[in-house]
N, C-alpha and C positions, 0 to 999 in steps of 0.2 A: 775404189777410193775409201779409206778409212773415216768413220764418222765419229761426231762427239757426239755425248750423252749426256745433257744438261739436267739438271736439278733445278725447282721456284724455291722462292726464300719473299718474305716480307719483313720489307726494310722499314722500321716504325721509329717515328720521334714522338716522346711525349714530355707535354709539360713537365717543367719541375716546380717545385718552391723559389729556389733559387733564381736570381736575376743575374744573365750573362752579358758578357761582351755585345756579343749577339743579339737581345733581348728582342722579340718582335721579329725577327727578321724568317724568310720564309723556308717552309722546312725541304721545300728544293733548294734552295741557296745552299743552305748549310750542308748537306749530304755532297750538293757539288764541290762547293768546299774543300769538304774533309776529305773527298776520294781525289779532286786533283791535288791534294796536297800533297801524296803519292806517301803515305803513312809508312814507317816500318816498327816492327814487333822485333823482340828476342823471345822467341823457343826456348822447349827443352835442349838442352846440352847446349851446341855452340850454334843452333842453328836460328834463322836470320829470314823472318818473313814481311815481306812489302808489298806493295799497289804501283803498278807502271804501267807504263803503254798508255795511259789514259786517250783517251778521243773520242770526238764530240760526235755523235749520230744523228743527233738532231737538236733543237730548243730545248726538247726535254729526253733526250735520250744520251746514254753515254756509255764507250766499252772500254775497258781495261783488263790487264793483266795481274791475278794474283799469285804468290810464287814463293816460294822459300829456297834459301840461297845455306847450303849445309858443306862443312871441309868434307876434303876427301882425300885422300893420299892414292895418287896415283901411280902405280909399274909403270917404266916403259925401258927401253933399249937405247943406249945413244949410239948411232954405227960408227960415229967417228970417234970416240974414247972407246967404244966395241965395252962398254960398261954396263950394266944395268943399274937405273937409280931409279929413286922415289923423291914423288915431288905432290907439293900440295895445293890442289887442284879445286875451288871451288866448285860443287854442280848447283844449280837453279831452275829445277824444272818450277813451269809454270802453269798458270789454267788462265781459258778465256771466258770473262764475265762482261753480261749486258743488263744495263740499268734504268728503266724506267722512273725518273724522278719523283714527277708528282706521284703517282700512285706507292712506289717505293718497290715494283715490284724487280726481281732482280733472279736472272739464269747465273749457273754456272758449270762449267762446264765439268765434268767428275775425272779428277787423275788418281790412282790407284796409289803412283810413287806423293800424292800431296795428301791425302788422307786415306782412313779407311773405309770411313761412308761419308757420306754426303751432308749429313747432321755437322758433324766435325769441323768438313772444309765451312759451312755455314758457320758456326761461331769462329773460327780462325777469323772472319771477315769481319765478325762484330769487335773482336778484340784488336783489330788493326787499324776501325773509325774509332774506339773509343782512344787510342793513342794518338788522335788527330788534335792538331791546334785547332780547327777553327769549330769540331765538336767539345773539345776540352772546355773552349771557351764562349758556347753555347748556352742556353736555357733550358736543354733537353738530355732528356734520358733516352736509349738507343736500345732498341729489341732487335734482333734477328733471328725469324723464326720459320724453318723449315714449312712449307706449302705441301700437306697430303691431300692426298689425291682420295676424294669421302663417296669414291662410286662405288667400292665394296662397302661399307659400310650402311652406306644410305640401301642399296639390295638387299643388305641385314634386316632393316630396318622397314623395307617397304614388304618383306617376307615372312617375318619373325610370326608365330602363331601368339607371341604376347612380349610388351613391353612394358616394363614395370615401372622402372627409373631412368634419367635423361637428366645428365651433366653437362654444364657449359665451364669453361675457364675463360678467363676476359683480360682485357690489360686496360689503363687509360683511355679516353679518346682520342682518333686519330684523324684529322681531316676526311682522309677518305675512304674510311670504312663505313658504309651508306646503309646499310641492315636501320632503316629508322624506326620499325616499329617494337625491336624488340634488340636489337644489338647496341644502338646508341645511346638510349634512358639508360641503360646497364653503367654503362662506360661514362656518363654522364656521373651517375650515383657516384660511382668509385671514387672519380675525379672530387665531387662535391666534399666526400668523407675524406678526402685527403689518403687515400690507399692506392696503392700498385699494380696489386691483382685481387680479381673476386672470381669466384663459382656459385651458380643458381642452379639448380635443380629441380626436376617436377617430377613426383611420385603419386600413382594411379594403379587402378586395376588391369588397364589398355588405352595408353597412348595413343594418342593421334599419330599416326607415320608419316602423313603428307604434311604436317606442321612443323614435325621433328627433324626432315629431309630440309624443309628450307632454311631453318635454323643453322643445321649441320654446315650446308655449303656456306650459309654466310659467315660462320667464324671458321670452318676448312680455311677460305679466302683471307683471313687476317692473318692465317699460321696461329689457331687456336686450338687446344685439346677439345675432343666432344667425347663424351662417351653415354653406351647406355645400359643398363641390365636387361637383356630381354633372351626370351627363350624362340632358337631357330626351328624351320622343322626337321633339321636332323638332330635334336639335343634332346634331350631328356627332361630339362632345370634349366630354370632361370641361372644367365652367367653373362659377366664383363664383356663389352667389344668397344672398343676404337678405333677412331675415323684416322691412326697411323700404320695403316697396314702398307701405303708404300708412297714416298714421294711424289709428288706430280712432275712430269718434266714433257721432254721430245729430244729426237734426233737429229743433228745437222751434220753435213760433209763436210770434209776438210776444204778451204775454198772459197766455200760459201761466202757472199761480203756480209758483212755488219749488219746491216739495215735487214737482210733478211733471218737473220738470228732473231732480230728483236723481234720482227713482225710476227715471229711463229711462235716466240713467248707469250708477245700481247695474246697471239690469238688461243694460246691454251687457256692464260689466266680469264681471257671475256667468256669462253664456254663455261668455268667455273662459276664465274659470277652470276653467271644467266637465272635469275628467277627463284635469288638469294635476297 
């Protein structure tokens, strides 16, 4: 039986300045909203990308289809004019995506013919809520930001013979990014100065590892860059690493029903979060 290969993504609303339609209203609403609106984009050339199939998997759970609908001129043989003609044939391959509301966390599933990596097909998804009515006319700004997977790096990090420097990149606050003793005062500041994105950094002769590791997975968990300078023991010199050496995901059958797609998302993204 052929299986998918899903991809995490964190689906973020942040405040704006701006007073919407919307105003107050909560940022599951809005996300359910704008995904059953069943959004469509224009591509490059003539091609033609949307949200369908929507359905409900739970209170807060939801799946759909995302897909791009591209011309094509099709060959074929007619036997009864014994002709051959060409005819113009739309194709719409599609992919299956599971959405966790409140949290925002969100699988999908990877098609080779809808993108080339998995980064891609994730902003295709941002650019298809930001063409939604009921985000248009929202109070929020919309991030969607690939989920890596910080086990290679955090083994960097717990192995390195020295760590010199230690980057974070942050956005807005987000209801439920929970990191409270050092992710949320961050995201708080930002908000307060009126800015979009910040980075903090900590530079030392040798970094704490097991401080740096809890840090790492709690913004890994928001879809935040981390990086650090530290020297491994197979390197010579101090050099760059980052926590995007590869997406986080899992494998599901073809088959498989809805509910257990999600339950295997929930359960990669609750191991990340674990003791973040």
């Amino acid at each position: 039986m052929a299986t998918n290969a899903f991809c995490l993504y964190r689906v973020r609303l942040f405040e704006s300045s701006q007073r919407g339609f919307w105003e107050g209203q909560d940022r599951s609403e809005v996300l359910r909203r704008a995904i059953s609106s069943k959004p469509s984009l224009f591509g490059r050339g003539r091609n033609e990308w949307h949200i369908g199939n929507v359905h409900e998997i739970s209170s807060r759970a939801i799946a759909f289809r995302m897909g791009r609908e591209s011309p094509t001129l099709k060959e074929s043989f007619d036997p009864v004019s014994h002709d051959f003609r060409k005819l113009n044939e739309p194709i719409g391959p599609s992919s299956l995506a599971v959405f966790d509301l409140p949290l925002g966390v969100l699988a999908i599933a990877m098609r080779s013919s809808l993108a080339t990596n998995p980064e891609l097909l994730g902003k295709r998804f941002e650019e298809l809520l930001r063409a939604s009515g009921p985000l248009i006319e929202s109070s929020y700004n919309l991030h969607v930001g690939p989920i890596y997977d910080p086990s290679d790096f955090i083994e960097k990090l717990r192995s390195a013979h020295k760590i010199k420097m230690f980057f974070v990149n942050f956005r807005r606050p987000n209801p439920t990014d929970i990191n409270k003793w050092f992710q949320q005062p961050l995201q708080n500041a930002l908000a307060l100065a009126e800015g979009e994105k910040g980075s903090v950094g900590f530079d030392g002769e040798n970094l704490n590892p097991e401080i740096l590791a809890s840090i790492s997975k709690a913004f890994s968990a928001t879809g935040d860059e981390v990086k650090a300078k530290m020297q491994l023991p197979d390197e010579n010199s101090l050099r760059w690493h980052k926590n995007k050496s590869s997406m986080l995901g899992f494998s599901a059958e073809d088959g498989v029903s809805l509910s257990a797609v999600y339950e295997e998302m929930m359960s990669i993204y609750a191991q990340l979060k674990e003791e973040s």
